[in-house]
C-alpha positions in Angstrom: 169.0 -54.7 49.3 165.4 -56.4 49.2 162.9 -56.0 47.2 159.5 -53.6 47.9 157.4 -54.9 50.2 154.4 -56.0 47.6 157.6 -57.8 45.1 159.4 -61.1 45.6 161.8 -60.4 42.7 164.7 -57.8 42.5 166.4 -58.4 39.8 170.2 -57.3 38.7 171.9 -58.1 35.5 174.7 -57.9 34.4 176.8 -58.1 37.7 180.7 -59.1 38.7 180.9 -60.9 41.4 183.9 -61.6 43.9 187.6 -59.6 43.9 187.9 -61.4 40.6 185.4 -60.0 38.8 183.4 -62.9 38.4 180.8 -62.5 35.2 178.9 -60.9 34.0 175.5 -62.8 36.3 173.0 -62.2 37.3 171.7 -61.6 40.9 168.1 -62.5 41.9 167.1 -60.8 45.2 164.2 -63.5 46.1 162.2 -62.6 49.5 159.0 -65.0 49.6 156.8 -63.4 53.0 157.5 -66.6 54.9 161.0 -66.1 55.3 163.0 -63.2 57.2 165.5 -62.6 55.1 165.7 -62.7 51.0 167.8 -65.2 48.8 170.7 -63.9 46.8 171.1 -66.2 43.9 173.5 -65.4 41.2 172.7 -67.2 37.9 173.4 -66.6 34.0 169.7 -67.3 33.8 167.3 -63.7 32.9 163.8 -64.7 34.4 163.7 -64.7 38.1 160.4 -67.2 37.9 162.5 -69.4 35.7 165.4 -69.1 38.7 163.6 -69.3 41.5 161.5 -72.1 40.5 165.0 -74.2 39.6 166.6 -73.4 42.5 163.6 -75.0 44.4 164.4 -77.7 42.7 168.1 -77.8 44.2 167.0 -79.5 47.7 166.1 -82.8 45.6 168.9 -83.1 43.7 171.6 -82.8 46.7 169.5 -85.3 48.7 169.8 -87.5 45.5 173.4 -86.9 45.8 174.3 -87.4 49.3 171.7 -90.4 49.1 174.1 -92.1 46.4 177.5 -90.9 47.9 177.3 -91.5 51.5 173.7 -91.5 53.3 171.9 -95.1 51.4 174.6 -96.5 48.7 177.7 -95.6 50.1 179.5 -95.3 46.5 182.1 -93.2 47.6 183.5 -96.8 49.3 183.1 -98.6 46.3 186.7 -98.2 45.0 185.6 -98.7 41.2 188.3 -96.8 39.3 187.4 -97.5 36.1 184.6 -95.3 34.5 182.6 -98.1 32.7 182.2 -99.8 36.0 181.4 -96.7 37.8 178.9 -95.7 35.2 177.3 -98.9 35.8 177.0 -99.2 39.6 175.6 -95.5 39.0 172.4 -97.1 36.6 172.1 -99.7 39.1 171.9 -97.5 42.1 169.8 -94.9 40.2 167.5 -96.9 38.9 167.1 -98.3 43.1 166.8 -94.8 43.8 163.9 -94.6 41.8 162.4 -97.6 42.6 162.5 -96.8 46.4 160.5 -93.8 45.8 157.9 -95.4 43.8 157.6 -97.5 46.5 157.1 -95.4 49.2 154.7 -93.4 47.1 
């Protein structure tokens, strides 16, 4: 399944997913001409604009991730079990994070 050759978006709602029966989603069908084959992205969102342009957004947000767990602050070795001073090395690292990219601009 791929959308016409003039759309990016196919769009079906309402869809179970997995053996399970997983839903109802939604399945977005996302084929931008750069790329051979189309995205499937299953979401609960209804406007593909809306999902494509948030799942663009999903390439930041694991870098941020794997930036504070293992790649730059190494928090996964901290060995903080209690939440309050987890949630704190979090601001502080966050807040790093942010600063780094300011910095580098």
């Amino acid at each position: 399944m791929v959308p016409e050759a003039r759309q990016k978006f196919f769009m079906l709602y309402d869809v179970a997913f997995t053996k399970k029966r997983y839903g109802p989603v939604n399945l977005l069908i996302y084929h931008h001409p750069k790329h051979k084959d189309p995205l499937y992205i299953l979401s609960q969102l209804d406007f593909p604009e809306a999902i494509a342009r948030l799942y663009k957004k999903r390439f930041k947000i694991e870098t941020f991730f794997s930036d504070q767990k293992s790649r730059g602050f190494n928090i996964h070795r901290s060995k903080l079990g209690h939440p309050k001073r987890l949630a704190k090395l979090l601001i502080a690292t966050c807040l790093t994070y942010i600063f780094c990219i300011i910095v580098r601009g």
